[in-house]
Each structure stands twice: as structure tokens, then as C-alpha cells.
C-alpha positions as a printed NumPy array, in Angstrom:
array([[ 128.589, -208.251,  -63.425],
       [ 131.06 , -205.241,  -62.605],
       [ 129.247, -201.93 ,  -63.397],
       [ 130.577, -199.93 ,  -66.489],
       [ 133.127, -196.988,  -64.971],
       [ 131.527, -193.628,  -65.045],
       [ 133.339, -191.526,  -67.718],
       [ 131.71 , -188.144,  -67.388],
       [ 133.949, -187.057,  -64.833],
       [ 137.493, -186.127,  -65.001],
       [ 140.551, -185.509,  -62.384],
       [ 142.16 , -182.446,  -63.65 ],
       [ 145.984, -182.218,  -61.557],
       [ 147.206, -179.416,  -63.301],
       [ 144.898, -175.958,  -62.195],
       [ 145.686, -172.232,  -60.748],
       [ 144.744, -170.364,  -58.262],
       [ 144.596, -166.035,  -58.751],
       [ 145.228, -166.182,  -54.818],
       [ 142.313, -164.35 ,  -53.37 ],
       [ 143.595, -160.771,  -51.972],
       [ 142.795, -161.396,  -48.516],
       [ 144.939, -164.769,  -48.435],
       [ 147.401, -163.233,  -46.337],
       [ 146.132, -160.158,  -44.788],
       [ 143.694, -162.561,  -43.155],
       [ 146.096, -164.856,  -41.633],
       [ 149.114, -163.791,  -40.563],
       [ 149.676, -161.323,  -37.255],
       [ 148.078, -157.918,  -37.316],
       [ 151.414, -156.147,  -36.606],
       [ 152.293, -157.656,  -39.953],
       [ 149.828, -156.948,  -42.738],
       [ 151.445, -154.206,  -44.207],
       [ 154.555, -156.709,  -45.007],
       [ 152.63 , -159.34 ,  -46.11 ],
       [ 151.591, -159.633,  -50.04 ],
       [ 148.813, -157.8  ,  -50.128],
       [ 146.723, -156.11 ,  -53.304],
       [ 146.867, -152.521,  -53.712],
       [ 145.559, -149.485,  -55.918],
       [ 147.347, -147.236,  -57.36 ],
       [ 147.809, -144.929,  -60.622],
       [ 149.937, -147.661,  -61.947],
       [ 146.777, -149.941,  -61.708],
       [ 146.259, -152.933,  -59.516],
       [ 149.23 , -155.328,  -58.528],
       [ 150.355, -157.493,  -55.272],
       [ 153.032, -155.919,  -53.199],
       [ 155.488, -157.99 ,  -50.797],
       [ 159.441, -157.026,  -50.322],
       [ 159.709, -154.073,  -51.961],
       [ 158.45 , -155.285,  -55.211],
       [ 155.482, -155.274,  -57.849],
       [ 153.559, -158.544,  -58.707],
       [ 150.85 , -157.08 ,  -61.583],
       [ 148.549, -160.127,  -62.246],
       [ 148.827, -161.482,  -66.087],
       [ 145.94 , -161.756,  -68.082],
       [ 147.272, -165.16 ,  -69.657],
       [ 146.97 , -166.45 ,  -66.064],
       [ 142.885, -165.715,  -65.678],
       [ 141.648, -165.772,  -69.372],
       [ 138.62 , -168.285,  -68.581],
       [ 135.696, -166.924,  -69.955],
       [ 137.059, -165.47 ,  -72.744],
       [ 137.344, -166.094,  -76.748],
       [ 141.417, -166.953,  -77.553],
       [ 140.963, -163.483,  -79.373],
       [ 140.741, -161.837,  -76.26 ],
       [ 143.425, -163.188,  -74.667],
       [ 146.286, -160.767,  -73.432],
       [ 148.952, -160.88 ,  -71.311],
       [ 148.598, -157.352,  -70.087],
       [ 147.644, -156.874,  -66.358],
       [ 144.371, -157.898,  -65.099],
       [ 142.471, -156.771,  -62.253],
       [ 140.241, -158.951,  -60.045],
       [ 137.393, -157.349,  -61.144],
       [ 137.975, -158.268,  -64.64 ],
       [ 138.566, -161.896,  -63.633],
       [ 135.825, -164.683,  -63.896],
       [ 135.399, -164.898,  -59.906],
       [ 136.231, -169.102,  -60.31 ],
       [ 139.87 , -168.089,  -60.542],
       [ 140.123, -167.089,  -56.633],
       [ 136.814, -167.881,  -54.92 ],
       [ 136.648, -171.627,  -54.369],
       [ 133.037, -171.573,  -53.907],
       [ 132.621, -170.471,  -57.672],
       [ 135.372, -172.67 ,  -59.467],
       [ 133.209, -175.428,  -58.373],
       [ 130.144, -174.065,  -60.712],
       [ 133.013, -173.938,  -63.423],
       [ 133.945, -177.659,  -62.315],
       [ 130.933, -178.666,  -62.498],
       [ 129.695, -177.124,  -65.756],
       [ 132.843, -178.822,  -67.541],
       [ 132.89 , -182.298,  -65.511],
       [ 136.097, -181.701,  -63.401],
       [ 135.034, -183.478,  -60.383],
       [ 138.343, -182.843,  -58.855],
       [ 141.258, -180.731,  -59.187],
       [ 145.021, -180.112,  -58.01 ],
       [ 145.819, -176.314,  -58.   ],
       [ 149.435, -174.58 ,  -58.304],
       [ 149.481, -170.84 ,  -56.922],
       [ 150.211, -167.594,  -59.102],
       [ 151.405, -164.56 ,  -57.399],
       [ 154.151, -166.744,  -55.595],
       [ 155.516, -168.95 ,  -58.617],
       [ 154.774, -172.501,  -59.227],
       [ 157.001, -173.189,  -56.617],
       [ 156.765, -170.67 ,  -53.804],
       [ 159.941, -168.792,  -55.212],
       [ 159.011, -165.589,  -53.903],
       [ 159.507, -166.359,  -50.625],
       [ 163.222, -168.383,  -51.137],
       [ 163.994, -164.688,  -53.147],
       [ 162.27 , -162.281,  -50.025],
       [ 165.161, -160.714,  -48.008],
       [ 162.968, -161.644,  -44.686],
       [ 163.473, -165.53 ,  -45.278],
       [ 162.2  , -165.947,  -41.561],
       [ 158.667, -163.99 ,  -42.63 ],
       [ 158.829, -165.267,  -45.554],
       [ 158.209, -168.624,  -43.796],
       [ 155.411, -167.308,  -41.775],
       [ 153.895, -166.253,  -45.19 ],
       [ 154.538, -169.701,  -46.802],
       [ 152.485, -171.593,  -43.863],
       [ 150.088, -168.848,  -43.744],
       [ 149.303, -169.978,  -47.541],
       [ 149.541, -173.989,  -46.852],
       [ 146.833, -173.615,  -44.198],
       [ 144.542, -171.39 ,  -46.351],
       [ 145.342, -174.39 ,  -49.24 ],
       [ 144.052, -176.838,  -46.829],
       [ 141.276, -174.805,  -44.393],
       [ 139.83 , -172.865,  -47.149],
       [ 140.597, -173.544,  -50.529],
       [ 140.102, -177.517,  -50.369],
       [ 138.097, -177.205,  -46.781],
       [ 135.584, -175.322,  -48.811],
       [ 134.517, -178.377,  -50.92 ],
       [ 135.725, -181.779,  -48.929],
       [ 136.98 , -184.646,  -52.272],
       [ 136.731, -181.811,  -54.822],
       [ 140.103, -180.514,  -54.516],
       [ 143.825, -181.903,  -54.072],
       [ 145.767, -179.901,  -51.744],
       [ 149.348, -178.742,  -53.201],
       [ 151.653, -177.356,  -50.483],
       [ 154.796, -174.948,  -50.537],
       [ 158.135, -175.928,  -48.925],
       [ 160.675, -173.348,  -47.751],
       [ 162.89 , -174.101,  -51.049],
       [ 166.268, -172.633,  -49.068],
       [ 166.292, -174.501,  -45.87 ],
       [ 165.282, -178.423,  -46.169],
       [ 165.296, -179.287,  -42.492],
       [ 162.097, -176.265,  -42.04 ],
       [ 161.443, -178.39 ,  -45.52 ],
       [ 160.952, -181.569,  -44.045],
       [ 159.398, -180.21 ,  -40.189],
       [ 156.36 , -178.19 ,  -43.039],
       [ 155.815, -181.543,  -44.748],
       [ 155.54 , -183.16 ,  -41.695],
       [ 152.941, -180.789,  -40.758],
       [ 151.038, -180.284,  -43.676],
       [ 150.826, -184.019,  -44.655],
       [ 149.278, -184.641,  -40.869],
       [ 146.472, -181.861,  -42.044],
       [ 146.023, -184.039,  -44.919],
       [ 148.119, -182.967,  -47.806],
       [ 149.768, -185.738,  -50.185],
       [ 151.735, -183.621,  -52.474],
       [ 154.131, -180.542,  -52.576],
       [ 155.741, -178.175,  -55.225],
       [ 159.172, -178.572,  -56.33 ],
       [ 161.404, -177.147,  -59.098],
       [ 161.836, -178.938,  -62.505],
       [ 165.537, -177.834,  -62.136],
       [ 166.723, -175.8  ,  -58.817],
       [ 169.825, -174.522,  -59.874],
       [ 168.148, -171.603,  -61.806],
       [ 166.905, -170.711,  -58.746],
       [ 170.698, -170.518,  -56.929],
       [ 169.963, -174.026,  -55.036],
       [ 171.894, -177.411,  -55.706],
       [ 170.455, -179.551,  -58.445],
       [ 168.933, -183.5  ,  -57.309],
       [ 172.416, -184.767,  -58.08 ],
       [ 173.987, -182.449,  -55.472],
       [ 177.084, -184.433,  -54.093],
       [ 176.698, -183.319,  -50.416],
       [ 172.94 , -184.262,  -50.636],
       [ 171.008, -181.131,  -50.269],
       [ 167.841, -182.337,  -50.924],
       [ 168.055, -185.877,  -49.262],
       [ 166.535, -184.939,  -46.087],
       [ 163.229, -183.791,  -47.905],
       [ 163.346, -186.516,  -50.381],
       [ 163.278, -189.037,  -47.385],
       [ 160.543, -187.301,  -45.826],
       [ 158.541, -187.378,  -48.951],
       [ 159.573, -190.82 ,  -49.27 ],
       [ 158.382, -192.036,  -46.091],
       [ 155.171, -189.667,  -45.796],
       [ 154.485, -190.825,  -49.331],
       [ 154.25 , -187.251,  -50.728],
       [ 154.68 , -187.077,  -54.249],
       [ 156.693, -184.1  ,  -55.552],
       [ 154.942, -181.894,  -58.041],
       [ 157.336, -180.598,  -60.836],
       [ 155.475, -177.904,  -62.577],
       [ 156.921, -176.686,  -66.143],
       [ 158.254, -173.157,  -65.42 ],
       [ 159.174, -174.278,  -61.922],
       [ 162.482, -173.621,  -62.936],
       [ 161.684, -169.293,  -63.692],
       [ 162.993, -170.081,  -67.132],
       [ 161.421, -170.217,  -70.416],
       [ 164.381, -172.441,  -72.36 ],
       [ 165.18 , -170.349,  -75.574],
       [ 165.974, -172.251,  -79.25 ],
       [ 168.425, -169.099,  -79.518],
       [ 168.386, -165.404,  -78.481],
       [ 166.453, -164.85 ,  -80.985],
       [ 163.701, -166.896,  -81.573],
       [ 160.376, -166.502,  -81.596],
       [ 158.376, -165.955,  -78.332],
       [ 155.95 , -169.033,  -79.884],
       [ 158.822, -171.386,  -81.195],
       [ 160.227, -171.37 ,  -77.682],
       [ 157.042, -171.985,  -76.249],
       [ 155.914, -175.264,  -78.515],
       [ 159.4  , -176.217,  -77.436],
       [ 158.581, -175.889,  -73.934],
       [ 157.995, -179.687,  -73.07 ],
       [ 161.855, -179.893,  -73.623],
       [ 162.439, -178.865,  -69.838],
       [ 159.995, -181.716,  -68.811],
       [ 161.771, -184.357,  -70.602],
       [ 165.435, -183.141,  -69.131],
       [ 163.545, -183.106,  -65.414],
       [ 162.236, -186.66 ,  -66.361],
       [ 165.656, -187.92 ,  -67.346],
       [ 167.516, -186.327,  -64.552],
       [ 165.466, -188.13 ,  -61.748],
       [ 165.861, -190.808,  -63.85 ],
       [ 169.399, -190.977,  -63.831],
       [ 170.065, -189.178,  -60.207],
       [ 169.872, -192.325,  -57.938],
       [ 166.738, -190.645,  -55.7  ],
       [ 164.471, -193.767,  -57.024],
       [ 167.16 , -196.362,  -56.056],
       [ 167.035, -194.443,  -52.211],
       [ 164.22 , -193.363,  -51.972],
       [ 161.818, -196.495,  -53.396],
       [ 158.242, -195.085,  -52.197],
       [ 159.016, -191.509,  -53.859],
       [ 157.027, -190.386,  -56.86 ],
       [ 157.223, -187.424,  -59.377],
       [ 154.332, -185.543,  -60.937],
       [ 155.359, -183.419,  -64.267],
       [ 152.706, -180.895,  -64.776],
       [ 152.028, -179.538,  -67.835],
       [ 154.599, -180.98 ,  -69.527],
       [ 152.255, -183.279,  -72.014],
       [ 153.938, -186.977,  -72.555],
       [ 154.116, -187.399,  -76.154],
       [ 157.818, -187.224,  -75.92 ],
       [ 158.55 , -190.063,  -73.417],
       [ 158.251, -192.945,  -75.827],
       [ 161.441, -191.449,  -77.458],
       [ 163.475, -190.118,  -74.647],
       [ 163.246, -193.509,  -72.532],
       [ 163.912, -195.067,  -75.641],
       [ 166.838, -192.976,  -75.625],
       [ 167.697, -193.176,  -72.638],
       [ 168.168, -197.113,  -72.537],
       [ 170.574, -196.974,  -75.478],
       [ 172.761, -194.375,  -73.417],
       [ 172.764, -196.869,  -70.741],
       [ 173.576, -200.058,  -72.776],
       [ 176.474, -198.304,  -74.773],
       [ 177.784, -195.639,  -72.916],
       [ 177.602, -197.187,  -68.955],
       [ 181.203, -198.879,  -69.322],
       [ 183.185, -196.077,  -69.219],
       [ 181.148, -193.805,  -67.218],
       [ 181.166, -196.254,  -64.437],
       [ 184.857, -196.244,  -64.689],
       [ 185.476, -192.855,  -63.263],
       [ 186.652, -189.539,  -64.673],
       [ 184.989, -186.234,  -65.508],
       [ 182.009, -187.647,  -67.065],
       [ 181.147, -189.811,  -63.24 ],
       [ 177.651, -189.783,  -62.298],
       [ 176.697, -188.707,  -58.951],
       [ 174.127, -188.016,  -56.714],
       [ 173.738, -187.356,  -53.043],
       [ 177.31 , -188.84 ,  -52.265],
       [ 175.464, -192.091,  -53.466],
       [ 174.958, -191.576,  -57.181],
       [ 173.059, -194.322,  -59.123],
       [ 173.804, -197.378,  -59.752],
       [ 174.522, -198.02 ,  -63.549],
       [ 173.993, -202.298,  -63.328],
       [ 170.858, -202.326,  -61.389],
       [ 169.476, -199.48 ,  -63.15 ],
       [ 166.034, -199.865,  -65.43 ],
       [ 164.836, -197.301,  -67.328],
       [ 161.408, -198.432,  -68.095],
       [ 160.964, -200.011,  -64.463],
       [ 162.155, -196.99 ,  -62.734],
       [ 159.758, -194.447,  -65.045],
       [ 156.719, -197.   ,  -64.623],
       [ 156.983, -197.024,  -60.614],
       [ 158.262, -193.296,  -60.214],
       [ 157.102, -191.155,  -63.14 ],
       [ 153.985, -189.543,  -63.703],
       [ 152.93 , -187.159,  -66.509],
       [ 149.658, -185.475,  -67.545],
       [ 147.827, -184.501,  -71.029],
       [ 145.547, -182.05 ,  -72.241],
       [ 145.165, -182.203,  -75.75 ],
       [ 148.139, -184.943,  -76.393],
       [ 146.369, -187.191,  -78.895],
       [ 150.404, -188.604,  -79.856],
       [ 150.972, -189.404,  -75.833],
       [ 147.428, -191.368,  -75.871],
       [ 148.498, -193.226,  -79.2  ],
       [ 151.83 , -194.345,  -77.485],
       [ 150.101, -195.083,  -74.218],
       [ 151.283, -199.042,  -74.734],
       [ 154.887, -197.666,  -74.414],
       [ 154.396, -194.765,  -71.912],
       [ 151.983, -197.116,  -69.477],
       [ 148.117, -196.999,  -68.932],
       [ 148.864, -196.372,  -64.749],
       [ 151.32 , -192.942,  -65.888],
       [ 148.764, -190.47 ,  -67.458],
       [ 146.492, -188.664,  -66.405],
       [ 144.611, -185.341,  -67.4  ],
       [ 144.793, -181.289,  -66.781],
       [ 142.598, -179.166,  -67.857],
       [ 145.029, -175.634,  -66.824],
       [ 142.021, -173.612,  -65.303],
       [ 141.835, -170.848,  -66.045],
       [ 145.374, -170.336,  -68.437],
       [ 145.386, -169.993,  -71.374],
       [ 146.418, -173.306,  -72.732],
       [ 142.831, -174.521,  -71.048],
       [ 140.061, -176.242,  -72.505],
       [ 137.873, -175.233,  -70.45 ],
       [ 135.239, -175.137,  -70.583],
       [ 134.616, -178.094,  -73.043],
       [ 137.085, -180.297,  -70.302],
       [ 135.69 , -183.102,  -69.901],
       [ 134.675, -183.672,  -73.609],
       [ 138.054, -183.074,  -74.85 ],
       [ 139.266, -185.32 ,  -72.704],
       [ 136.672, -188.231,  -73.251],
       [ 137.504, -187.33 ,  -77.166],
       [ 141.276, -187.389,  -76.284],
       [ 141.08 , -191.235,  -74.877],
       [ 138.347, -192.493,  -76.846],
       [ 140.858, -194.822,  -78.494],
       [ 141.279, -196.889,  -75.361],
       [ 138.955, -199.322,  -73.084],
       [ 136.509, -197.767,  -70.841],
       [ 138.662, -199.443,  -68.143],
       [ 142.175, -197.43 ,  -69.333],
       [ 139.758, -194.031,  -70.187],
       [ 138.746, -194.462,  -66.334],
       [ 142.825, -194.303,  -65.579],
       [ 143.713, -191.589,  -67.095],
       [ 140.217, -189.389,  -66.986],
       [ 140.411, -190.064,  -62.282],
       [ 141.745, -193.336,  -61.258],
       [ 145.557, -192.875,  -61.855],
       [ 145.195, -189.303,  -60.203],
       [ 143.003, -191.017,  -57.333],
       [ 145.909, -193.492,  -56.706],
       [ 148.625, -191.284,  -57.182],
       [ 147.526, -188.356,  -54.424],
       [ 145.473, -191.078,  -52.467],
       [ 142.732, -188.956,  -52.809],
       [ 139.246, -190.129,  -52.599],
       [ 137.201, -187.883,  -54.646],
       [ 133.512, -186.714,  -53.291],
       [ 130.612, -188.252,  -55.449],
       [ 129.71 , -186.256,  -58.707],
       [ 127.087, -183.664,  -57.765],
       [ 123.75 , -184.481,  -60.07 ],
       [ 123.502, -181.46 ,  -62.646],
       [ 120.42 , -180.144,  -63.125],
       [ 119.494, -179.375,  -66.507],
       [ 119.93 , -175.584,  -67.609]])
């Protein structure tokens, strides 16, 4: 008789890393430190410093340990932060007091998606900066704890040939997923559906090294705005809006009829909304695919290639290709029958502010009591364990406090 699944422990593929202030002082050439991002003191208070410009640390981005009434998103030093936001060594305590076992991490000071170093006037250091943090990802940060953490790579966004050559070498060190934009062309780079196929190249490589590409929300440097003048917290509720557009893009683009082993993560971007937009979605197809397919301004395209429109399932292509993750989405877990039991999986946003840390781990068993033990295993690890092929380490026996 099979064993019941352990449900005490969670995969949480949606955390953040305050990058430690010695990340790149440490690694790249001496002659170079004093270009590199670096930390420094002033009378203006405590910020990161690379090209010219002033990264102050938010205090949205490291509010673990605090009561939602302290949260602020004025600057915050590192002294002020719990030490589990950049010492690895000490977010495993904080794993382990809210039963993360393992966790996926998206950096801070260079945007969700390494845009600092695409915007840095030095593209060429810039790249030497981007590795630099890849191989402190991979050495330190998830070499500090082997099957606790997921290692998340940067690509150099502006050039996809060095794209491709640094997946190619971080997936040999071990790495089974990178960060990508939810939409590029914010950023002043050609969208998926790019006619001369800007992208291709890296989309083959992650198709054939099997990396999935990690879409986090925000990737794009936009907050989407109900109007100019809406509220700061109406915009944000209607943030998962960008998630579902990124969804139906890829959807639509043709990358999953090319590219059949590639696989997209949305992070943060909660999943109650897919019932309705795939839903959606296949009634655009079935009414409107006629004419579209016939030419003119409204033509679909992608890559040169562009999908096609008779071959195309909606619910096929999001089941094989498109994964999502919840925190507190009790409506995504009720629809799970439409969404799929192998799509979801969990977050717990360490240490931001939309956390729920550090009750993780019974929020989440709360979240999918609903369902089986054997679909609660899915979505708490074994959907994230498939996904990354990532074999986690054993949970660590707690002693009692």
C-alpha cells in the first residue's frame, strides 16, 4: 500500500533575493569594483550604485518580520532587514520555520529580469556583471543548501546569440530556468511575435535545453494603470491583468507550435482568471479565425512563422506549456478542474509584502484543502519538482522550540 504524500512541505517558485552587498564586489576583476553595483553610505542614506545611478532598496521588498502596519515603501537599509532576505544560510531558518522546503528566487536591485544591465551604457560590463550574478545564483546562493533552492538565471536581454551561449552555460552548471519579460517591448526590445524572429534563437535553446522561461509580473517595468488617475491600490488588484495578456500572447504567438518542449512559468500572477480568458480565448478562435487567416491588417504573425489558426488548441497548448502559481487564490483552487491539477503550484513571495510568511505552509495546506492529498501534493511540490526537474533535499526534522 502506497504511503500517504507528505503535506507539510511546500515548493514556493515565486521568492526574492535583497542581493547581498558583496555579490559583485566579490566576483568580478579588482580593476573593476568601483564600476560594479556596489552599496554605499552616504548623507542621502544607503543605496546601490552602478552607471551613474541610485538603486535605494524599498522597504516593500524586505518587510518579513514585520506587522502589515509597519510596512513602508520608504528605503531600507540592510541593517534594518531580517538577515533571511540576503544571507542564504538564514532564509533557510525562515524556510524551515514556515515549511518551504524549497524555493525559486527572482533578484531585486537588478529587476525581475536583469533590466539594469540591457539599460547600463557599458552593455559589454554589463555582461560581465550579469554572469558574475548567475554564478553567485548557482555557487553560493543555491550551492549553500544543495535541493533547497531553484536556481533562476539572467540572460543578456539585448543580444540573444550571448543569450543563448549564457544558457548554454548556466544550464551545464545546473540551472533549469531563466528570467524573461512578461512583455519586452516596454523595455525597447521586439515583442514574441517579432516578424524577423528576435527571440527564436533563445527560444530554441530553451527549447532544446528544456529551460523553462520565468515571466515574472512587473517584468515588463510597468505597473498597467485603469486610467491616469486611479488609485495606486485599484491598479494594483488589477495587476494580474498583465499575466493574463502574457498568457494569451504565447498562446497565440506560434512559439508552442515551434518550439514543442518549451514551457512558461507566470510568477505572481495568481490563476483565478484563466478559467475565463481560455474560455475566451477559444470563442475568438472559433468565430473570428476565418477572416484573420485570410490576410489583411488584422494577420497574425510570429517569428516569420506565425501560428497556425487550424491546428491550434487552446486548452491543449495551455495544459502542455502554461504554468501559473497561487498564494492565497482560493477562486484558482475552486476552478482547478478547468485550469488543470499538473498547472499550479504555490509562492509564498519571501520576504514582499504580498507574503504569507511566515504562516506558508499552513495557508497553503488551508488554500488546497478542498482537493485529494494526491492533487494537494501537486500543487504544494510535485508540479514545481517536475516543472524545474528539481529534486528537492529531504525535509530537515524540526526540533521542537
Amino acid at each position: 500500500m502506497a504511503s500517504e504524500p507528505n503535506l507539510d512541505w511546500m515548493i514556493s517558485v515565486d521568492d526574492h533575493i535583497l542581493e547581498p552587498p558583496h555579490l559583485w564586489t566579490s566576483r568580478v576583476p579588482a580593476a573593476d569594483r568601483d564600476r560594479a553595483p556596489r552599496i554605499v553610505k552616504d548623507d542621502k542614506g544607503e543605496a546601490w550604485v552602478y552607471d551613474g545611478k541610485r538603486f535605494p532598496s524599498s522597504g516593500l521588498s524586505a518587510v518579513a518580520g514585520k506587522s502589515k502596519e509597519e510596512f513602508s515603501p520608504e528605503p531600507l537599509p540592510y541593517s534594518e532587514m531580517r538577515p533571511g532576505c540576503y544571507d542564504p544560510k538564514a532564509r533557510l531558518a525562515d524556510m524551515d520555520r514556515a515549511g518551504i522546503l524549497a524555493s525559486l528566487c527572482f533578484p531585486t536591485i537588478t529587476r525581475f529580469c536583469g533590466q539594469m544591465f540591457m539599460e547600463a551604457g557599458d552593455r559589454e560590463f554589463g555582461l560581465v556583471c550579469l554572469k558574475a550574478y548567475n554564478d553567485w545564483m548557482i555557487e553560493e546562493w543555491c550551492g549553500s543548501a544543495p535541493g533547497r533552492y531553484i536556481p533562476l538565471v539572467l540572460i543578456p536581454l539585448w543580444d540573444p546569440r550571448l543569450a543563448v551561449r549564457e544558457l548554454e552555460r548556466c544550464a551545464a552548471k545546473g540551472a533549469t530556468t531563466f528570467a524573461f519579460s512578461e512583455n519586452p517591448e516596454p523595455l525597447g526590445l521586439p515583442t514574441i511575435h517579432d516578424p524577423n524572429g528576435y527571440w527564436d534563437p533563445v527560444m530554441a535553446a530553451a527549447d532544446e535545453l528544456e529551460m523553462v522561461v520565468s515571466m515574472h509580473v512587473g517584468s515588463s517595468s510597468q505597473l498597467p494603470k485603469i486610467s491616469e488617475d486611479a488609485p495606486f491600490m485599484a491598479n494594483l488588484a488589477w495587476g494580474a491583468m498583465r499575466t493574463s495578456g502574457t498568457m494569451l500572447s504565447w498562446i497565440f504567438s506560434g512559439m508552442f507550435q515551434r518550439f514543442p518542449n518549451l514551457k512558461i512559468a507566470l510568477s505572481e500572477g495568481e490563476v483565478g482568471w484563466m478559467p475565463y480568458f481560455l474560455e475566451r480565448a477559444e470563442q475568438v478562435l472559433d468565430k473570428q479565425r476565418h477572416w484573420v487567416q485570410r490576410g489583411g491588417r488584422f494577420q497574425t504573425h510570429a517569428g516569420g512563422g506565425g501560428v497556425d489558426l487550424d491546428t491550434l488548441d487552446i486548452r491543449e497548448t495551455f495544459r502542455a506549456h502554461v504554468f501559473g502559481c497561487v498564494i492565497e487564490d482560493k477562486h484558482g483552487i475552486a476552478s482547478i478542474a478547468e485550469i488543470g491539477e499538473d498547472n499550479i503550484m504555490c509562492e509564498t513571495d519571501y520576504p514582499h509584502s504580498d507574503s504569507t510568511w511566515p504562516n506558508c505552509i499552513q495557508k497553503a495546506k488551508e488554500l488546497v484543502s478542498p482537493l485529494s492529498p494526491e492533487v494537494q501534493y501537486k500543487v504544494l511540490r510535485g508540479n514545481a519538482e517536475r516543472l524545474y526537474r528539481f529534486t528537492p533535499a529531504e525535509p530537515p526534522v524540526l526540533t521542537e522550540a
